[in-house]
C-alpha positions in Angstrom: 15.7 -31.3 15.4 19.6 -30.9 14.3 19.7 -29.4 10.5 20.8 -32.5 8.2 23.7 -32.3 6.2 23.6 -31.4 2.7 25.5 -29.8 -0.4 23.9 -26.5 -1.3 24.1 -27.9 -5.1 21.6 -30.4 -4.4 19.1 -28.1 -2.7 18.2 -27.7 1.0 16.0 -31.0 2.8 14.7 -28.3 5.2 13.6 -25.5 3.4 12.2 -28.5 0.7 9.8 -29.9 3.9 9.0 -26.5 5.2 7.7 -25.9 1.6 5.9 -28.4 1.5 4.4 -28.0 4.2 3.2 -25.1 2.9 2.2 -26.5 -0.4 0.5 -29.1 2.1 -1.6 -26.4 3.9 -2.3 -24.3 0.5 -0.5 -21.4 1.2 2.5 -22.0 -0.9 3.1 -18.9 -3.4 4.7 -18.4 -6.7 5.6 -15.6 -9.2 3.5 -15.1 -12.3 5.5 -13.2 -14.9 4.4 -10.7 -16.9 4.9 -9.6 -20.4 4.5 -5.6 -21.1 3.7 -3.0 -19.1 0.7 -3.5 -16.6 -2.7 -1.7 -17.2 -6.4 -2.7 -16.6 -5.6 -5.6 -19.0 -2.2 -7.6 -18.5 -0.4 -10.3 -20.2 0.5 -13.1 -17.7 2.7 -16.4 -19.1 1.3 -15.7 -22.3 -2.4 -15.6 -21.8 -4.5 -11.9 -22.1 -6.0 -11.2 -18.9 -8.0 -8.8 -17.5 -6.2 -7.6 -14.2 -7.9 -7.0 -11.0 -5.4 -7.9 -8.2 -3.4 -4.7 -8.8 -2.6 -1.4 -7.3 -2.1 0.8 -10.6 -5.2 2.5 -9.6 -4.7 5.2 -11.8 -3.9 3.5 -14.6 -0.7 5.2 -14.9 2.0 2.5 -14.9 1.7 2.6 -18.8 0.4 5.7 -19.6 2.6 6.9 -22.7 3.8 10.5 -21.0 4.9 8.2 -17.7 6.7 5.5 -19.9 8.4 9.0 -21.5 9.0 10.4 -18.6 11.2 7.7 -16.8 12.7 7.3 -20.5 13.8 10.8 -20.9 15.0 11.0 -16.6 17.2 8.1 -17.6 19.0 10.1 -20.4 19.1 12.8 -18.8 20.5 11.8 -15.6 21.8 8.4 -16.3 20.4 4.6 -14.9 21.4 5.0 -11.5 21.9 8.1 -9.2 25.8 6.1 -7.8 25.6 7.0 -4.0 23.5 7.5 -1.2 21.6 10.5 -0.8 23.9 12.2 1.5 27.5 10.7 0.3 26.3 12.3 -3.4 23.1 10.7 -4.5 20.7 13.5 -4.5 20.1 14.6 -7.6 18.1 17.8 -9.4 15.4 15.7 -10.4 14.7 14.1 -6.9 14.5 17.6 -5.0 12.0 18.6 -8.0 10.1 15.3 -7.1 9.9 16.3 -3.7 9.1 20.1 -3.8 6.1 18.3 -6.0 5.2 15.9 -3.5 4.8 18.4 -0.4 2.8 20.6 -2.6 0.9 17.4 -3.2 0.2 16.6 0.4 0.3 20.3 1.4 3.4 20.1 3.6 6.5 21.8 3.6 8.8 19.7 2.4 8.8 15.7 1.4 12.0 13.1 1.4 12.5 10.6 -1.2 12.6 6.6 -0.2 13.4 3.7 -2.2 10.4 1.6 -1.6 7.6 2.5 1.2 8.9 -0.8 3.5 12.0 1.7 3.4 9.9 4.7 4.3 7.9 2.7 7.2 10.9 1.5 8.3 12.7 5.0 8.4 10.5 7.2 9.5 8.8 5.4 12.8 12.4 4.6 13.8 13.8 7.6 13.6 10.6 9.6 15.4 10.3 7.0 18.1 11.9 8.1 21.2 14.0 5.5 23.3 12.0 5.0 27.1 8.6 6.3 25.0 5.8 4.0 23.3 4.4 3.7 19.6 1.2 2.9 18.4 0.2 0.8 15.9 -3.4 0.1 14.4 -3.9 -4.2 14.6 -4.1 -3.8 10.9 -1.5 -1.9 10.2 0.9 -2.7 6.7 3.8 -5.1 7.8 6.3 -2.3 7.3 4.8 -0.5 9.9 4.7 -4.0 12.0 8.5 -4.0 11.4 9.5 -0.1 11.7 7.7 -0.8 15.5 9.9 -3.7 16.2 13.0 -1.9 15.3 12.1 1.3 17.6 13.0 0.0 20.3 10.2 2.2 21.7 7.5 0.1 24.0 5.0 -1.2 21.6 0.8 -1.5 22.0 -1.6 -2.8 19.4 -4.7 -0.9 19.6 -7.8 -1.8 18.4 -8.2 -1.7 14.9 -9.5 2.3 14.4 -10.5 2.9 17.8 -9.3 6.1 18.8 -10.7 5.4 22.3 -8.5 2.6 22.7 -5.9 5.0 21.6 -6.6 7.7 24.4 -6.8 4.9 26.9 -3.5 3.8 26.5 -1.8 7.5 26.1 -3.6 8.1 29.4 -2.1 5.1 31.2 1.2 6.9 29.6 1.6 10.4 30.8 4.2 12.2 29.8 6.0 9.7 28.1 7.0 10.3 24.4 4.4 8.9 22.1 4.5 7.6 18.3 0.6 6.8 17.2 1.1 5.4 13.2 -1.5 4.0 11.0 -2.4 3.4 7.4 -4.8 5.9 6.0 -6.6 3.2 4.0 -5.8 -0.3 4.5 -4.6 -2.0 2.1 -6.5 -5.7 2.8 -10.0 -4.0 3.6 -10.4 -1.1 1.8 -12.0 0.9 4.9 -10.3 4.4 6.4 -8.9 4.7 9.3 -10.3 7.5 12.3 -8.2 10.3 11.2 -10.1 13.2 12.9 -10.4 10.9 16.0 -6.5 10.4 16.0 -5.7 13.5 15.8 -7.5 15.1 18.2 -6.3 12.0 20.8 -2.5 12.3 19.6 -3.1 17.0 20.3 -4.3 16.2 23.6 -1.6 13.7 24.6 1.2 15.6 23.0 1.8 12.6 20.3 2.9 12.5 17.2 1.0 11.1 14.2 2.5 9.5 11.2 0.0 8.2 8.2 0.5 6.0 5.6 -1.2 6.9 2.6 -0.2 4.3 0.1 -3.3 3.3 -1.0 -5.1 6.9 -0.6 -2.7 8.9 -2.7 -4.6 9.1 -5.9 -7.9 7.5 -4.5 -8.9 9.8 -1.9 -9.7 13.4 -1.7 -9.3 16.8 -3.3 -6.7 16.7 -6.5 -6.2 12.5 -5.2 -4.6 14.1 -2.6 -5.2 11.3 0.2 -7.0 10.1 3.2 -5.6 13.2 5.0 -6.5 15.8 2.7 -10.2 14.1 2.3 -10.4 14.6 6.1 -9.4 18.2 5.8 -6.3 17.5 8.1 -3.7 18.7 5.6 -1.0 20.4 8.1 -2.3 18.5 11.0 -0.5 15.2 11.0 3.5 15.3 11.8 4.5 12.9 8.9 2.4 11.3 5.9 3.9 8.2 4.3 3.4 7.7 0.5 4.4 5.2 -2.5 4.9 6.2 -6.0 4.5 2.7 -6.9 0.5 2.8 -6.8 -1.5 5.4 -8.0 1.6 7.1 -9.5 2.6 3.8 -11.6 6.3 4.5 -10.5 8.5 3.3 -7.8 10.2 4.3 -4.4 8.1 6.2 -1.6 8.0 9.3 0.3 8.0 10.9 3.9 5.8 14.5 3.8 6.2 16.6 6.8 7.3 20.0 8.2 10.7 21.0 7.0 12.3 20.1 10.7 11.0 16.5 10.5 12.4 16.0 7.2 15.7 17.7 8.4 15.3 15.1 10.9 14.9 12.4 8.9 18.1 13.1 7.0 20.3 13.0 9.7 18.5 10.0 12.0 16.4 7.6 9.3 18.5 4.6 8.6 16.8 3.3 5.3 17.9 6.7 3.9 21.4 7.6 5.2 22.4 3.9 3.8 20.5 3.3 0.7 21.1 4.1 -2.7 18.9 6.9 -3.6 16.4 6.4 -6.0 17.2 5.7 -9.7 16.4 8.9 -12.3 13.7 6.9 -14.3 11.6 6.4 -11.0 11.7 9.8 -10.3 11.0 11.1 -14.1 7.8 8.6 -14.2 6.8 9.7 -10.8 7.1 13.5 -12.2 5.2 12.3 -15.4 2.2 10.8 -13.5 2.3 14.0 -10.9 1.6 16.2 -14.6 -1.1 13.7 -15.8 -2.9 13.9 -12.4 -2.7 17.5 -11.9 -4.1 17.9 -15.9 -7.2 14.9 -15.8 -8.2 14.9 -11.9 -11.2 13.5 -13.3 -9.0 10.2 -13.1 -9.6 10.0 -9.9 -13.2 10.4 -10.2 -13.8 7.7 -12.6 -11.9 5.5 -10.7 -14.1 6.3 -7.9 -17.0 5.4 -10.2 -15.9 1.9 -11.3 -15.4 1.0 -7.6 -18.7 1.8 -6.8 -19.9 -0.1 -10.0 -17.6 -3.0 -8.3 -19.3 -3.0 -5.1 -23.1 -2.4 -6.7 -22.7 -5.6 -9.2 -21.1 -8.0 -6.3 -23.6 -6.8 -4.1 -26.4 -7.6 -6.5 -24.6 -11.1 -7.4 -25.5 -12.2 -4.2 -21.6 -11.4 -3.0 -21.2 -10.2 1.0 -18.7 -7.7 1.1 -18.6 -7.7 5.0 -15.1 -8.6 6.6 -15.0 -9.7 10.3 -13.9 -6.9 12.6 -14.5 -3.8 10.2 -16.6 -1.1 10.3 -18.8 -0.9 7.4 -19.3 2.7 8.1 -15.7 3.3 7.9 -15.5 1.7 4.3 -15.4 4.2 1.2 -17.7 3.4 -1.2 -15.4 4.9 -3.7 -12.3 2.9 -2.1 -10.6 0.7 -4.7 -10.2 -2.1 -2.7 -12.9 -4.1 -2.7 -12.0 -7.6 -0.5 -14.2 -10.6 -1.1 -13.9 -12.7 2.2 -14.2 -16.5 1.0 -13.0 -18.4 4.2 -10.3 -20.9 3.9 -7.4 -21.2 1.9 -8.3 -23.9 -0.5 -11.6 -22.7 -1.3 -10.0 -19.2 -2.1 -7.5 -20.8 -4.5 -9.9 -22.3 -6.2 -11.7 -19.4 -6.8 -8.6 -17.7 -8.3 -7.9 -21.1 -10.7 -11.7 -20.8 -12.0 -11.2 -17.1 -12.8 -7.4 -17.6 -14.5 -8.9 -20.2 -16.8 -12.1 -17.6 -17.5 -9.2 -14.8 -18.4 -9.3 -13.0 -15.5 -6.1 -12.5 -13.1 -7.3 -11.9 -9.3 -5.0 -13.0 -7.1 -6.2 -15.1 -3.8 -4.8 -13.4 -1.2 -3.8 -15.7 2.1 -2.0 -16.0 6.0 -0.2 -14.3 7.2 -1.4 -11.4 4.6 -4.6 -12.2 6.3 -6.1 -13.8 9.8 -6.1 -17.6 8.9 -10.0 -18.2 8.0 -10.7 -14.6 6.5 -8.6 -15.9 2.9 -10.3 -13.4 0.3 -10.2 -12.5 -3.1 -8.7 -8.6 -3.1 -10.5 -7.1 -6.4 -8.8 -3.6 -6.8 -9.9 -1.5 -9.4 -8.2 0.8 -12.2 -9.2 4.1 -13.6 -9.4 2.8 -17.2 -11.3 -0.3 -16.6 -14.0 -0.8 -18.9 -17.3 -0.7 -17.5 -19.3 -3.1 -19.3 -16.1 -5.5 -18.4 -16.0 -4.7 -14.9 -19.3 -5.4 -14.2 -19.1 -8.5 -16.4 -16.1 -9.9 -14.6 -17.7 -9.0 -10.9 -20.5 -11.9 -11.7 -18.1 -14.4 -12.8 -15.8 -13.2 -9.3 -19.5 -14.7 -7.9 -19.9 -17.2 -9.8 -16.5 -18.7 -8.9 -16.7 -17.7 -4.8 -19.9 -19.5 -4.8 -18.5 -22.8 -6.8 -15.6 -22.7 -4.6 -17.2 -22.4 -1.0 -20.0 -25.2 -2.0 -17.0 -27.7 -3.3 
């Protein structure tokens, strides 16, 4: 169908039908703003609310020594570090964030990003070998989906967590460079992936493993040190992804690995040699919320506690916290994540309309985040959240997934 004319002043007739469409099919999306900092409670177009569609897990975004920290990195260092990292964007404060981060994730060294699409993106395209093959999980972020389109490497989809399927098609592969990359937990179902599985395949095949730890920094294992770390696989995985704009209510991302990858990826990852580096704020809130961490690790026991109080009251509500294709063995109980599969899209909407007009914000979440008929409601769950509110909101989540599916 040829485009039809139009003045951009007057708007565009195509992208107005293909949006309604959309609207048409109930997967239309808009932006909410919000007023102050986020926390376990959030003000949204003027209305309290409590928030449970986040990923502030640690409550940390507005936590008074983080909110000081960015403040005092911006004086310090200015709004903006001016270059790229390597033209003369590196800064004091990044290489302290880093040294942090690999003693974090028990590497040797770690690379700043400006946002973990940008560390996805950098790191799988710059360890994929041209003629070899990368790996990706079916469930895999989409900047992982995108960094394996850009490799140029031969892709395969493996079976979500099946490290058999993974050995299979390494085996049909021999001696062929191979890139195996997955999230460490994902980020639509809460479950973790096979680590110990994986890593054993990708020894005995000679491939390398990258893991994406966004939403396991902070939620998983010893010090909140991740899905790797809880699997006691520090040291054996060639590169972990990580965001500071989760757990570690900042911005930007990270690459932890060896000292040669990261040499590496200064010289070959793209989203680093032409980006801006981060800006001095990011990096003194990410510094902040490293401090508060290392003092009250207990954060991420409690918030470890209030997931498991999520799951127990849904559960006992009559809720079935099931999602087709995963593993309920693979699922952490203490996981933050907590997806509530309601079906369709419109049913799922209405869900999140009843519980916006009860004061709660919980965001429907919809294709192509998700496979069309598994729409859910993705309750995530903070540190700080009160208990006797939790639970409270977790029966009217119920309430409103069982008004919605019988409508």
């Amino acid at each position: 169908m040829p485009v039809p004319a139009h003045r951009p002043a007057d708007g565009d007739p195509l992208l107005r039908a293909r949006l309604d469409a959309l609207r048409d099919e109930g997967l239309l999306r808009s932006l909410r703003t919000v007023e102050g900092p986020v926390g376990p409670r959030i003000r949204v177009d003027g209305r309290d609310l409590l928030h449970l569609c986040g990923n502030d897990y640690l409550a940390l975004a507005g936590h008074p020594a983080v909110r000081e920290g960015a403040a005092a990195a911006a004086l310090a260092h200015g709004g903006g570090s001016g270059s790229s990292r390597l033209v003369a964007g590196t800064l004091t404060i990044h290489r302290e964030l880093e040294d942090r981060l690999a003693t974090l994730k028990g590497t040797g060294a770690a690379l700043l990003f400006g946002a973990g699409f940008l560390g996805n993106l950098g790191v799988i395209t710059a360890l994929a070998e041209k003629g070899g093959v990368v790996l990706s999980d079916a469930l895999n972020h989409a900047s992982i989906v995108d960094g394996v389109r850009l490799s140029g490497a031969e892709r395969v989809i493996y079976r979500h967590g099946d490290a058999e399927h993974v050995d299979r098609e390494l085996r049909a592969r021999p001696g062929r460079p191979a890139l195996v990359v997955t999230d460490g937990v994902f980020s639509m179902d809460g479950d973790v992936a096979p680590l110990a599985e994986l890593v054993d395949v990708c020894r005995r095949h000679g491939a390398r493993l990258v893991v994406d730890e966004a939403h396991a920094t902070g939620c998983l294992g010893p010090r909140g040190a991740g899905s790797v770390a809880a699997a006691g696989l520090e040291g054996e995985v060639d590169a972990v992804v990580g965001t500071l704009g989760k757990a570690l209510g900042s911005s930007g991302a990270y690459v932890a690995a060896h000292p040669d990858v990261i040499a590496w990826l200064v010289n070959r990852a793209r989203t680093v040699i032409f980006s801006t580096a981060p800006a001095p704020a990011t990096a003194g809130a990410a510094l902040a919320a490293l401090d508060v961490l290392a003092a009250e690790p207990e954060r991420t026991d409690r918030l470890r506690s209030r997931a498991a109080l999520a799951r127990e009251t849904l559960r006992g509500a009559g809720v079935d916290l099931s999602v087709p294709g995963i593993d309920p063995s693979a699922v952490d109980p203490g996981s933050p994540i907590v997806p509530v599969v309601v079906g369709e899209a419109a049913a799922t909407m209405a869900a999140t309309a009843e519980l916006l007009d009860a004061g709660i914000l919980l965001q429907g979440i919809r294709p192509p985040t998700v496979p069309a008929g598994t729409c859910r409601l993705r309750l995530t769950v903070q540190a700080d959240h009160d208990e006797d509110e939790l639970r409270d909101a977790c029966l009217q989540v119920a309430a409103a997934v069982r008004h919605a599916v019988a409508a």
